[in-house]
One Martini backbone bead per residue (centre of mass of N, CA, C, O) as a GRO file, in nm:
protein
  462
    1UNK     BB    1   0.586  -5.090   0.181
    2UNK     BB    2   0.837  -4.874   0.181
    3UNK     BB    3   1.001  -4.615   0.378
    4UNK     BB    4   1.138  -4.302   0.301
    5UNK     BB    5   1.386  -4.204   0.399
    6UNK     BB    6   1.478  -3.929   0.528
    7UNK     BB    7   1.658  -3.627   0.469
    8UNK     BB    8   1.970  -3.470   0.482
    9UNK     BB    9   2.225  -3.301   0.421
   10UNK     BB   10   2.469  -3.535   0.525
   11UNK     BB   11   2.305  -3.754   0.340
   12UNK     BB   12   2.330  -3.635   0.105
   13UNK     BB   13   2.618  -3.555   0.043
   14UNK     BB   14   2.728  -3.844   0.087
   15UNK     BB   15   2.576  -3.960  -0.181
   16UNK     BB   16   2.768  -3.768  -0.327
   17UNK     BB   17   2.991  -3.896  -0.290
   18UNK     BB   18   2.974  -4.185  -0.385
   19UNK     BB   19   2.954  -4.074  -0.679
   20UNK     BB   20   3.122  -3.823  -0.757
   21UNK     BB   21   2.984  -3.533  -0.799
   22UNK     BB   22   3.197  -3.405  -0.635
   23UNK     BB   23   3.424  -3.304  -0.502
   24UNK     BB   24   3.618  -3.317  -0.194
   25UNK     BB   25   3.670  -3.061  -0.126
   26UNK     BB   26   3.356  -2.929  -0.136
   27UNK     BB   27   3.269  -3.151   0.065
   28UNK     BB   28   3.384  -3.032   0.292
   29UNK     BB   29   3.302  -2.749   0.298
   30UNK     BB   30   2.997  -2.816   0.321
   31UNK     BB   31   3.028  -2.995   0.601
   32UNK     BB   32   3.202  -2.771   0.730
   33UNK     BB   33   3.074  -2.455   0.723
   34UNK     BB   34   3.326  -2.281   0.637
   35UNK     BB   35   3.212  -2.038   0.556
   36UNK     BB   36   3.270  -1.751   0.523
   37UNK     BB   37   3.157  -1.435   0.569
   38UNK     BB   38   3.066  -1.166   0.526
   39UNK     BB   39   3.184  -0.828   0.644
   40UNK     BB   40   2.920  -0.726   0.603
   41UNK     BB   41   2.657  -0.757   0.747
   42UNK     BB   42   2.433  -0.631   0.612
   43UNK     BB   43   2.465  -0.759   0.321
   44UNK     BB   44   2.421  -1.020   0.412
   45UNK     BB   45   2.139  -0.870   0.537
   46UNK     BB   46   1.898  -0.620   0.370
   47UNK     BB   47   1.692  -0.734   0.604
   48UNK     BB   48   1.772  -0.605   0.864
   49UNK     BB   49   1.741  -0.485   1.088
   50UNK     BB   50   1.769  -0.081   1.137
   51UNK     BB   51   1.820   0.208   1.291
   52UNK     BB   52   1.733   0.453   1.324
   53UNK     BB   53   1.844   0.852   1.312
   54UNK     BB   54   1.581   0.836   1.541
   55UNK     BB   55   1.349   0.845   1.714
   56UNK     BB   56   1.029   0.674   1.682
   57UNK     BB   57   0.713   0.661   1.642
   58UNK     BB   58   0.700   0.449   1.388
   59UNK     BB   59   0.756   0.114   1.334
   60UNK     BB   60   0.490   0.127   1.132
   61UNK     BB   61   0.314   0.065   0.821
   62UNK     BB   62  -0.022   0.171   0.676
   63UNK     BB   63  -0.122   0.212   0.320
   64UNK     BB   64  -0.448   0.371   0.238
   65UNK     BB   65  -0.479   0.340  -0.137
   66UNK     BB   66  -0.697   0.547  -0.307
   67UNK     BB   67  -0.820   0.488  -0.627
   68UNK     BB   68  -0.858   0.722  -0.893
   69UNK     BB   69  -0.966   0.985  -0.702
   70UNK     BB   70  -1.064   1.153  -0.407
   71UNK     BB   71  -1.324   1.355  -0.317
   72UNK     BB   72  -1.298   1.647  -0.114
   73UNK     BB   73  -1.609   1.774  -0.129
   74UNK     BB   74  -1.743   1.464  -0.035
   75UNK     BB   75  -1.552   1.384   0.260
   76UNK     BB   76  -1.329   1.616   0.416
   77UNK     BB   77  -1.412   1.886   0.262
   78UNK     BB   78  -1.671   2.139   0.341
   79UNK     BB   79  -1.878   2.267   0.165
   80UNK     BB   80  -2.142   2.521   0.181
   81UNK     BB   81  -2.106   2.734  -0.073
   82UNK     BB   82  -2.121   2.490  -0.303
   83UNK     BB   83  -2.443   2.472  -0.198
   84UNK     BB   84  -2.526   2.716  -0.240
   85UNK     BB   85  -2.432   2.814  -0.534
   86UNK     BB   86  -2.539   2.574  -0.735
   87UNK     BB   87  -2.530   2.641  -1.073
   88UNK     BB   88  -2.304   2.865  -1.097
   89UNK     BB   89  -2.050   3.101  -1.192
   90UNK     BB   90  -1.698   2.977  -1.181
   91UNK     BB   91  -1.444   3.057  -1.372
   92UNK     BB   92  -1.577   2.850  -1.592
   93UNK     BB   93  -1.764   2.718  -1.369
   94UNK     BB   94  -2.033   2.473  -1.254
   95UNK     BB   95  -2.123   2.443  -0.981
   96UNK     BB   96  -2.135   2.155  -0.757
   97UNK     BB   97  -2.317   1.993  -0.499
   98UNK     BB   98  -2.305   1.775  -0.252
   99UNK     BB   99  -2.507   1.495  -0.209
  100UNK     BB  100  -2.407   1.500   0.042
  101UNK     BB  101  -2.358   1.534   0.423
  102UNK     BB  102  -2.187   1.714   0.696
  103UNK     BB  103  -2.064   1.619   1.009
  104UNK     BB  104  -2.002   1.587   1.339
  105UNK     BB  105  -1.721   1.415   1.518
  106UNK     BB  106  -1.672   1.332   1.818
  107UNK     BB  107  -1.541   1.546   2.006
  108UNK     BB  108  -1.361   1.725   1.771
  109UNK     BB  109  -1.567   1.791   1.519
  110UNK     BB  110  -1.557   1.671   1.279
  111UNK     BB  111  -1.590   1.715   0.947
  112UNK     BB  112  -1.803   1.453   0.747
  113UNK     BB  113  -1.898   1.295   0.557
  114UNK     BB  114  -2.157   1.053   0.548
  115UNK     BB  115  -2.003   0.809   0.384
  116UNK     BB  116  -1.801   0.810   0.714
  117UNK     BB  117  -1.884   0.723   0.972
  118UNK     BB  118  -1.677   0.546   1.099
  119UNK     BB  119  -1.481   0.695   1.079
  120UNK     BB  120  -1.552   0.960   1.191
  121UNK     BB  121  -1.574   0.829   1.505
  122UNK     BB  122  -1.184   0.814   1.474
  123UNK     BB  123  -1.144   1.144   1.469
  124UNK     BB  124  -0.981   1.152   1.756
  125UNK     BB  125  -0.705   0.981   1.557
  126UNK     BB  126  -0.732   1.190   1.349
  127UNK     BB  127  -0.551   1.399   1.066
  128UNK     BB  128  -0.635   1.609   0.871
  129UNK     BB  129  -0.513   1.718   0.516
  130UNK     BB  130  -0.680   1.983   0.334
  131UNK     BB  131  -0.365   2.074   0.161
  132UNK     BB  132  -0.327   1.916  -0.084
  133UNK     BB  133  -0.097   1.889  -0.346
  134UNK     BB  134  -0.016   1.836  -0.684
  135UNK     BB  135   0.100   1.859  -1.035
  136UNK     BB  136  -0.094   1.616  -1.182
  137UNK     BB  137  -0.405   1.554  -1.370
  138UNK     BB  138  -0.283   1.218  -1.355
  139UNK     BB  139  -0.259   0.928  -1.307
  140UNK     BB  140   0.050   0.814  -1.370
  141UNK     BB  141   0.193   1.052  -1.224
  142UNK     BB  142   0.066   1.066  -0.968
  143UNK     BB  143   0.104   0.800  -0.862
  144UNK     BB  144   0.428   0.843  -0.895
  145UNK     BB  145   0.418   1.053  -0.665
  146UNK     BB  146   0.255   0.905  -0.410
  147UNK     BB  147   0.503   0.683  -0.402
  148UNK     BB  148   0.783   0.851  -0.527
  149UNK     BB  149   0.809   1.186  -0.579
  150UNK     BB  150   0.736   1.140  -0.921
  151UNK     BB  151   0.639   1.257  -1.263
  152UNK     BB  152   0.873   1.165  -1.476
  153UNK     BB  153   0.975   0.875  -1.313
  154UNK     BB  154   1.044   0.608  -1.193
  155UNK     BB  155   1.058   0.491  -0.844
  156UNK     BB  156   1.070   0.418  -0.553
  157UNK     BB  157   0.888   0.332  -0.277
  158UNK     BB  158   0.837   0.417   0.014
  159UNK     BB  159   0.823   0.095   0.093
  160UNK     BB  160   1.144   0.114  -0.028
  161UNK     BB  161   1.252   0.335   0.193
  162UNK     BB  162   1.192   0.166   0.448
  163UNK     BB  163   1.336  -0.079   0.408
  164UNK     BB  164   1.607   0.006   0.342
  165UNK     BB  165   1.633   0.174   0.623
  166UNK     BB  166   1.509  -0.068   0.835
  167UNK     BB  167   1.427  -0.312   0.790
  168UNK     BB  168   1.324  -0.588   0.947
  169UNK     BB  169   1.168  -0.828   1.192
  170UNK     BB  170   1.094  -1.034   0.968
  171UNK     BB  171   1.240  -1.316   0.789
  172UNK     BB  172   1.019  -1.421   0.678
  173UNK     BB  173   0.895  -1.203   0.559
  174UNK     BB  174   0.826  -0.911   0.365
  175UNK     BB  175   0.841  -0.599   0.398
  176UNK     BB  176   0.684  -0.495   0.164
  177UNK     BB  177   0.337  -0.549   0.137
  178UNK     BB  178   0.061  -0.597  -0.132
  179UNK     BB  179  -0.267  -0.550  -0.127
  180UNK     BB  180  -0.420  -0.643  -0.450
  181UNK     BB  181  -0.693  -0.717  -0.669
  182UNK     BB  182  -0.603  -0.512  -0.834
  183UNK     BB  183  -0.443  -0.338  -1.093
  184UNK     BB  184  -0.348   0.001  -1.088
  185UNK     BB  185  -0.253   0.253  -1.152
  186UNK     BB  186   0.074   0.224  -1.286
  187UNK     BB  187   0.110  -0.002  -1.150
  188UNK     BB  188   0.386  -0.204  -1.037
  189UNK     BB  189   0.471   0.102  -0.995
  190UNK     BB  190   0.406   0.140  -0.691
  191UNK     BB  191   0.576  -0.118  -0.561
  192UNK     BB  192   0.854  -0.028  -0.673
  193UNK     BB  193   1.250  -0.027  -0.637
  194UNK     BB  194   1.421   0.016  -0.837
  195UNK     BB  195   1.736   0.144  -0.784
  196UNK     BB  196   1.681  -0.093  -0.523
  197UNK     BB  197   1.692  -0.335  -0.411
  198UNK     BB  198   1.536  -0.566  -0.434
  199UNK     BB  199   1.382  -0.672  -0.173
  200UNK     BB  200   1.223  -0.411  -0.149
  201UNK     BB  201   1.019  -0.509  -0.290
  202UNK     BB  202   0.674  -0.538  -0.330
  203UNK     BB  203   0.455  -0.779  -0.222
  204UNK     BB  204   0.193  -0.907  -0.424
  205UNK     BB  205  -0.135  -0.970  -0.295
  206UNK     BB  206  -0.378  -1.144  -0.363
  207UNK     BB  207  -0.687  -1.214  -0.304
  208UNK     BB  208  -0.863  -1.507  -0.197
  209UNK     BB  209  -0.863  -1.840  -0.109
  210UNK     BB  210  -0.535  -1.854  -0.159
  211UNK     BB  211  -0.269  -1.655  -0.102
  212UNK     BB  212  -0.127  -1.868   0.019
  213UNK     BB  213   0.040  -2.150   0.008
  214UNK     BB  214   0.019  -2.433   0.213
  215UNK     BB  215   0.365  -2.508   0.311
  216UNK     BB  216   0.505  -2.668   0.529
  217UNK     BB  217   0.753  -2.870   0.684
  218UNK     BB  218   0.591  -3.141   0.688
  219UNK     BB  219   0.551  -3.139   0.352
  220UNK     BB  220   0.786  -3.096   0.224
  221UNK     BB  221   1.018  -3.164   0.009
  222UNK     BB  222   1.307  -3.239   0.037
  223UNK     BB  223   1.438  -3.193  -0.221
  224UNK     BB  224   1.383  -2.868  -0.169
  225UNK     BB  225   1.565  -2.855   0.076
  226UNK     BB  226   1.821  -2.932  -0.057
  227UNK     BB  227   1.816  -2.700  -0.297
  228UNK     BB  228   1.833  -2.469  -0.111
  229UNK     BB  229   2.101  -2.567   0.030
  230UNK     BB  230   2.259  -2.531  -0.199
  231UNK     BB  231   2.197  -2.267  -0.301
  232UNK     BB  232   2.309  -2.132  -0.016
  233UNK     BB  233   2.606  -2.206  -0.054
  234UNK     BB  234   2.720  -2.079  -0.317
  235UNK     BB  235   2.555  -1.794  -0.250
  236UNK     BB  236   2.800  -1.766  -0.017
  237UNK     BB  237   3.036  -1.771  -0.118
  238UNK     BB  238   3.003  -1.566  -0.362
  239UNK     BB  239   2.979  -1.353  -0.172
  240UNK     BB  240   3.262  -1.397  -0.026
  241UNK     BB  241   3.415  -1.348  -0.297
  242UNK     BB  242   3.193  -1.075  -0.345
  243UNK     BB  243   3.249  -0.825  -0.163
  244UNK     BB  244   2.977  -0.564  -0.237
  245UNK     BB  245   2.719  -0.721  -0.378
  246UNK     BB  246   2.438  -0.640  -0.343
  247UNK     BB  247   2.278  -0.801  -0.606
  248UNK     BB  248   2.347  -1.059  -0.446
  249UNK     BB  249   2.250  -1.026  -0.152
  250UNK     BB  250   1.966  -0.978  -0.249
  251UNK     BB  251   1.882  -1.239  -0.415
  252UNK     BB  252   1.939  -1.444  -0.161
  253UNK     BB  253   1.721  -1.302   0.025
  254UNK     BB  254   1.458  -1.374  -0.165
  255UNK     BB  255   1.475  -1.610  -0.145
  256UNK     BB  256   1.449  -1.657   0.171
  257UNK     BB  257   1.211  -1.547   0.196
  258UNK     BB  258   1.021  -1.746  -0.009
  259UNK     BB  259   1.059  -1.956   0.148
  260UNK     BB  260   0.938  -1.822   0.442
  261UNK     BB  261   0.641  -1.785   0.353
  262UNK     BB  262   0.582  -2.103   0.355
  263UNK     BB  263   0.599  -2.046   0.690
  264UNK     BB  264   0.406  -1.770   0.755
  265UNK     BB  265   0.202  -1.691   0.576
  266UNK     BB  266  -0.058  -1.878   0.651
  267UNK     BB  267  -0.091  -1.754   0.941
  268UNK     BB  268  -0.156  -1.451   0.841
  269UNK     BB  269  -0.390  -1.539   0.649
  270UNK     BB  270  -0.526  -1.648   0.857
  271UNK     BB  271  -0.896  -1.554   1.003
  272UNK     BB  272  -1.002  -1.809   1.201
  273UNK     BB  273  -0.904  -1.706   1.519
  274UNK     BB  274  -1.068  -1.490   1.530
  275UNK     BB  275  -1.282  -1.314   1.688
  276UNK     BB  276  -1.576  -1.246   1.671
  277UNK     BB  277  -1.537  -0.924   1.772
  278UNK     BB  278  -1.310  -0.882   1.516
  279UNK     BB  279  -1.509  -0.920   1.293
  280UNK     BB  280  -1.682  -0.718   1.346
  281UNK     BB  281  -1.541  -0.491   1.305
  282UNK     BB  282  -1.490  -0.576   0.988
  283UNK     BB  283  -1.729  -0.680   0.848
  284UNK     BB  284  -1.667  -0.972   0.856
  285UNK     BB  285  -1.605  -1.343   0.811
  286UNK     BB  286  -1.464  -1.622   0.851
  287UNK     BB  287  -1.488  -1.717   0.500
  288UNK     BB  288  -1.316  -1.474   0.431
  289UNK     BB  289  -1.099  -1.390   0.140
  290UNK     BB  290  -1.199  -1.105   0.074
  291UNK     BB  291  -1.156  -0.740   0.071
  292UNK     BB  292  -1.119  -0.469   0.271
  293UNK     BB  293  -1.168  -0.614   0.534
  294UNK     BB  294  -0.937  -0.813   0.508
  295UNK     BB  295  -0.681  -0.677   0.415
  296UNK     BB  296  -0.711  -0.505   0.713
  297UNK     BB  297  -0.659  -0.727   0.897
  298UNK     BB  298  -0.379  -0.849   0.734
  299UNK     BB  299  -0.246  -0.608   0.823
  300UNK     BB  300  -0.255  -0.625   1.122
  301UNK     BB  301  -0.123  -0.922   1.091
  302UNK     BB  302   0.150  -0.836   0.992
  303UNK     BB  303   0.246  -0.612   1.197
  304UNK     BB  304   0.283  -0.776   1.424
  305UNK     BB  305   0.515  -0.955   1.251
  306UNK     BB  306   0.705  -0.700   1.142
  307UNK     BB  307   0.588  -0.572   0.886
  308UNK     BB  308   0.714  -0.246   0.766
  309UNK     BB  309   0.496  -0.272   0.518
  310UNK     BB  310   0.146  -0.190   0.454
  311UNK     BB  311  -0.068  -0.229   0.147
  312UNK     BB  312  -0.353  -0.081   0.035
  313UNK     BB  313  -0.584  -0.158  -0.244
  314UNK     BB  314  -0.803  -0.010  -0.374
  315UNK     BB  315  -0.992  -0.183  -0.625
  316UNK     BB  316  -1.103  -0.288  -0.917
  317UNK     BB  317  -1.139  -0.390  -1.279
  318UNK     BB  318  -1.186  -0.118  -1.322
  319UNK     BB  319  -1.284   0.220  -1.377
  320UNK     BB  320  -1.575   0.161  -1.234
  321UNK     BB  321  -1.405   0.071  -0.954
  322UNK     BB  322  -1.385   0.332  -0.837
  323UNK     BB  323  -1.267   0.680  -0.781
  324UNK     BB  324  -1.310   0.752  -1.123
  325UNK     BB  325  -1.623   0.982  -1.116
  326UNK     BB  326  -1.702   1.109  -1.386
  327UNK     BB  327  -1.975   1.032  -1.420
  328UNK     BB  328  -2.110   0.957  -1.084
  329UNK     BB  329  -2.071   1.094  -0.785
  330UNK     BB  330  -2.196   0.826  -0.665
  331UNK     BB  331  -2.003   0.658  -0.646
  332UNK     BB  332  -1.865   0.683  -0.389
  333UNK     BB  333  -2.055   0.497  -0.222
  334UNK     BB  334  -1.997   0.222  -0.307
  335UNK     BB  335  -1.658   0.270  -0.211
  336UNK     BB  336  -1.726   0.331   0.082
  337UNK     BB  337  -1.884   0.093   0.178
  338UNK     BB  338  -1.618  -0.092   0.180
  339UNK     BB  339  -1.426   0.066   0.373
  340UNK     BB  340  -1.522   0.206   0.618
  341UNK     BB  341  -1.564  -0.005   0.837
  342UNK     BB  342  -1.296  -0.115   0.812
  343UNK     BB  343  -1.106   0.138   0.899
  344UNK     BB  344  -1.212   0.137   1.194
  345UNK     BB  345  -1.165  -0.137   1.276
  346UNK     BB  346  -0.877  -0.116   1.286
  347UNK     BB  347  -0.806   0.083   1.477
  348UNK     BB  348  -0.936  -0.012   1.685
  349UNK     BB  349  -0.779  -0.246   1.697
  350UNK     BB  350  -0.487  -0.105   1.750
  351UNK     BB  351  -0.568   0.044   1.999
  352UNK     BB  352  -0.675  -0.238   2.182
  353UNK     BB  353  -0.347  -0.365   2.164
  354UNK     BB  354  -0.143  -0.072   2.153
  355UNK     BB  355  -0.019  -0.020   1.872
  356UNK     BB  356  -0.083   0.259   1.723
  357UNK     BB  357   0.145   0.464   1.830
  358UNK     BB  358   0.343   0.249   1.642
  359UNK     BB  359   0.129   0.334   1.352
  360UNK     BB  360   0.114   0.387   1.093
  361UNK     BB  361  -0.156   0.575   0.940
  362UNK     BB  362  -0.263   0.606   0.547
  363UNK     BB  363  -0.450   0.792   0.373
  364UNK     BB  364  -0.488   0.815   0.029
  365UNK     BB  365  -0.466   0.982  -0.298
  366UNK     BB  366  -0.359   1.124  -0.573
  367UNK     BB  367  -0.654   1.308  -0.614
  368UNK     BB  368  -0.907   1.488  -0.664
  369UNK     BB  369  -1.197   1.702  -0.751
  370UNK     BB  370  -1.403   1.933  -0.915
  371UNK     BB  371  -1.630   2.112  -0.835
  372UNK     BB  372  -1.666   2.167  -1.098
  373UNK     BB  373  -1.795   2.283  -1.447
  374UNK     BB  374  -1.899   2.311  -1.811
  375UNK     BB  375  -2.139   2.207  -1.711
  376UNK     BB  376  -2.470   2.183  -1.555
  377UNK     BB  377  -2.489   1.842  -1.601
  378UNK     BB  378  -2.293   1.762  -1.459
  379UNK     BB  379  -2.233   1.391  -1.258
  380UNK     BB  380  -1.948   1.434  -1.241
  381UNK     BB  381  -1.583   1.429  -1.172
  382UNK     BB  382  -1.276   1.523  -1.247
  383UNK     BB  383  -0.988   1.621  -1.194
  384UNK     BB  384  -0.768   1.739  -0.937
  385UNK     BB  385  -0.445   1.895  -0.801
  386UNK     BB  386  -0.466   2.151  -0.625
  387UNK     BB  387  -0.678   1.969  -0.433
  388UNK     BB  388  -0.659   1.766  -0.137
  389UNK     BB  389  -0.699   1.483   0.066
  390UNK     BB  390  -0.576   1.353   0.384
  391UNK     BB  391  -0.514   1.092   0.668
  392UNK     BB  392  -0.369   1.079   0.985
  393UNK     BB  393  -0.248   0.788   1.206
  394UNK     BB  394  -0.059   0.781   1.466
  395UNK     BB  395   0.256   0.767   1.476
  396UNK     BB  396   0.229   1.101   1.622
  397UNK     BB  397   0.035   1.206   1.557
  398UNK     BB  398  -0.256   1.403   1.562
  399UNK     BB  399  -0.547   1.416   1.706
  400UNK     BB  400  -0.833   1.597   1.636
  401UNK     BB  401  -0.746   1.720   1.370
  402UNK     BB  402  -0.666   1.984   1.114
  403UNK     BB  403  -0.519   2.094   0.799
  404UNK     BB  404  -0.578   2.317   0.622
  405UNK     BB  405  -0.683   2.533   0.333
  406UNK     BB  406  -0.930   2.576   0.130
  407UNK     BB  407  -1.142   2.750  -0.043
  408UNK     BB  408  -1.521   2.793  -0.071
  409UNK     BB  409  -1.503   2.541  -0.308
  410UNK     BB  410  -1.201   2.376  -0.357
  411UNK     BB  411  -0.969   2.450  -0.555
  412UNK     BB  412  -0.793   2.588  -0.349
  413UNK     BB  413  -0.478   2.673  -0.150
  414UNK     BB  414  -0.457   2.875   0.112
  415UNK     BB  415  -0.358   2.710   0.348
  416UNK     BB  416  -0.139   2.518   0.436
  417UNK     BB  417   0.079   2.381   0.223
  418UNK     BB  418   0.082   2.005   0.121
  419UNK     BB  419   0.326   1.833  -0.089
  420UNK     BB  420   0.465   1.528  -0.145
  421UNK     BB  421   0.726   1.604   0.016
  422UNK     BB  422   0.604   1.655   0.286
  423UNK     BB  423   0.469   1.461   0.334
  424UNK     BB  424   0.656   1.273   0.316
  425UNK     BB  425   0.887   1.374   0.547
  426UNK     BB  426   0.683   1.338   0.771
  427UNK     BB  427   0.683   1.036   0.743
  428UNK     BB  428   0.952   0.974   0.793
  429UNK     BB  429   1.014   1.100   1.029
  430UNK     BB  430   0.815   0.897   1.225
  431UNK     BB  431   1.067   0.696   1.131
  432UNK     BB  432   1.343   0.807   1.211
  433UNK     BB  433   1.390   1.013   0.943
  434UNK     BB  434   1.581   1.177   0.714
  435UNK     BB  435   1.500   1.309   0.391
  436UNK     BB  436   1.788   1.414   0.326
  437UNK     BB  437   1.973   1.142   0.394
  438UNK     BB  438   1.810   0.910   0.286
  439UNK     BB  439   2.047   0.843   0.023
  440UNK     BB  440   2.114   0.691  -0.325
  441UNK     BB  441   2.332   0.533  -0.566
  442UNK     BB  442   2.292   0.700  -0.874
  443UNK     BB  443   2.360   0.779  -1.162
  444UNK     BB  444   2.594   0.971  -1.017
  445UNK     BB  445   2.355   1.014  -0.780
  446UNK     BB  446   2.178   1.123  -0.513
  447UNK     BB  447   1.889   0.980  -0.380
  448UNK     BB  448   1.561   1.052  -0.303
  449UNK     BB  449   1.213   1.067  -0.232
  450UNK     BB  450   1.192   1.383  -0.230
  451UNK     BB  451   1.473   1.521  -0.396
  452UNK     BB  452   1.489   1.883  -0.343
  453UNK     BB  453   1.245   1.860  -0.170
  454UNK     BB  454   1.085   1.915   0.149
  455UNK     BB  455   0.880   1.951   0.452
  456UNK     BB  456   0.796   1.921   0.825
  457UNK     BB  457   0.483   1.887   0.944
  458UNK     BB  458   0.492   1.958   1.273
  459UNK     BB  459   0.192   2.045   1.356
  460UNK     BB  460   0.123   1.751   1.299
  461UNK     BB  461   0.354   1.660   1.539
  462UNK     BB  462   0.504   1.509   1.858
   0.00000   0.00000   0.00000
């Protein structure tokens, strides 16, 4: 049995002239390397880091986003007026009074349902904001518009306008990765660069056995490192033919992304090397594979290995497995129960790492629940979008403290209200970017994640 030589580009190109299947100019070309580059380094790589528009409070983004639509009255907003109250009517609702209680956490005494006692415990480094509010108390529109800023057409996602913005730190990885189990409300639009390079677009892992196939470099087939090769030699002449095309560039760079996911990848979701005292702050165990633990782990895992945007949904595979908790606000408790311990363990994992400083930690839902019902027997809560919560942490947020306040009751924003535009250019803000300037040209108009208005809300931010 003999043993067949490795290959490599110069030995393959020269077996393709002994056969003439190439030109000579051609071969000459490829074997002396001698492709122009494009004239702009940005284009021929869209996905170089690049330095923000200001100094940045947070190199890097993790947006843990509870599908459904998480009731505020409920989790981070306590109302205790609609706990006295509950059976009452107002407004032509009777009110509800939440199952949990209450409790004050940490130094800074945040008042936190007990749903939530983990995250309660690291409320000294969360700043709660508790006067969200958007447009439609419709899943398909809330869901893009605190993705992308319109309740009206798909947008590209803050994922994909951060990714823009700033390239990546790891050329191996993609810019913006979404772990998410199960396909949430709004579908991959959720995750999509719309009119923005695909490059840029979220790429979504599955949680499960083996979520990136482990083809390491020694494992690879050669013929594979070639096809790689080939292809990569042409798509750069012609880009160099065709400066200025942004879509050969993004395609491109794409190719090589995907190439090299299969060399970075299987070792950033590896969660077996790290120590038992950290496996057990996210509670999760070394055979782990899936779960919002697990998640939460390799979002960290992501982070520091430079992917400058990490997407996290929690979701089930139903409508009944998530927080869209129509039938029976107890469902919160099972839903809670998934990722409290998780959320807090990771933010401890970032604190003790040092990465918190400058990781943008974002918790948040498309929508909150109503207080109150048209029926006094009523076990569930509907939408509502006039008033819900959100909380961030780290990259310069403000710690231990809350934003804006709700009604009595929790229907309506009394005070500093922050509406989806807010929210994004606030985040924008903190990687230093203006969303105003932040903008891209696209049929006739330039487009921001903002739109036409968003200000920043300065008071919770260093």
């Amino acid at each position: 049995m003999s043993l067949r030589k490795p290959l490599n580009r110069r030995v393959f190109l020269q077996s393709l002239a002994s056969t003439s299947f190439l030109l000579p100019g051609m071969l000459h070309e490829m074997m002396a390397e001698t492709i122009k580059p494009a004239s702009n380094p940005t284009l021929a790589n869209p996905l170089a880091p690049h330095a923000p528009m200001f100094p940045a409070k947070a190199k890097r983004v993790i947006f843990l986003y509870m599908s459904g639509g998480v009731s505020h009255v409920d989790t981070f907003d306590p109302k205790p007026l609609l706990t006295r109250d509950t059976g009452k009517l107002h407004n032509g609702d009777f009110l509800h009074a939440s199952p949990w209680a209450f409790k004050r956490y940490a130094k800074c005494d945040t008042e936190v349902s007990e749903l939530f006692p983990h995250v309660g415990a690291m409320m000294d480094d969360i700043c709660v904001i508790r006067s969200m509010k958007n447009d439609i108390p419709n899943h398909s529109q809330a869901v893009l518009q605190i993705h992308g800023g319109s309740t009206v057409e798909p947008r590209p996602s803050i994922g994909s306008w951060a990714s823009y913005a700033l390239g990546t730190e790891n050329q191996e990885l993609p810019s913006y990765m979404v772990l998410a189990p199960e396909i949430p409300y709004g579908g991959a639009q959720c995750w999509d660069s719309g009119f923005l390079p695909a490059c840029h677009q979220g790429i979504r892992v599955v949680p499960g056995q083996e979520a990136i196939p482990n083809i390491s470099r020694a494992n690879r087939l050669d013929i594979q490192e070639m096809d790689l090769g080939l292809i990569n030699f042409f798509n750069q002449r012609n880009l160099a033919e065709h400066d200025g095309d942004k879509t050969l560039a993004s395609r491109i760079k794409t190719f090589e992304t995907a190439a090299g996911m299969q060399q970075e990848a299987p070792d950033a979701f590896d969660i077996t090397k790290e120590s038992d005292a950290t496996l057990k702050m996210y509670g999760i165990t070394r055979d782990t594979k899936k779960g919002f633990g697990w998640q939460c782990l390799v979002a960290r895992r992501l982070a520091e290995r430079g992917v400058r945007f990490v997407e996290l949904i929690d979701t089930g595979s139903d409508k009944y497995n998530n927080w869209d908790s129509h039938l029976d606000i107890k469902m919160h408790a099972t839903q809670a129960r998934k990722v409290d311990k998780a959320i807090a363990g990771m933010l401890q994992d970032l604190k003790s790492r040092g990465m918190l400083d400058d990781t943008l930690v974002v918790w948040t839902t498309e929508f909150g629940r109503k207080p109150g019902d048209a029926s006094p027997d009523e076990q569930g809560r509907t939408h509502w979008s006039k008033s819900y919560s959100s909380w961030v942490a780290g990259g310069g947020f403000k710690g231990g403290m809350t934003y804006g306040t709700t009604d009595d009751y929790g229907y309506e924003v009394v005070d500093k209200p922050v509406d989806i535009h807010d929210f994004h250019a606030t985040l924008l803000n903190q990687m230093g970017l203006d969303h105003k300037k932040l903008t891209f040209r696209h049929a006739g108009r330039d487009y921001r994640l903002t739109d036409v208005s968003g200000n920043v809300v300065h008071d919770i931010i260093t």
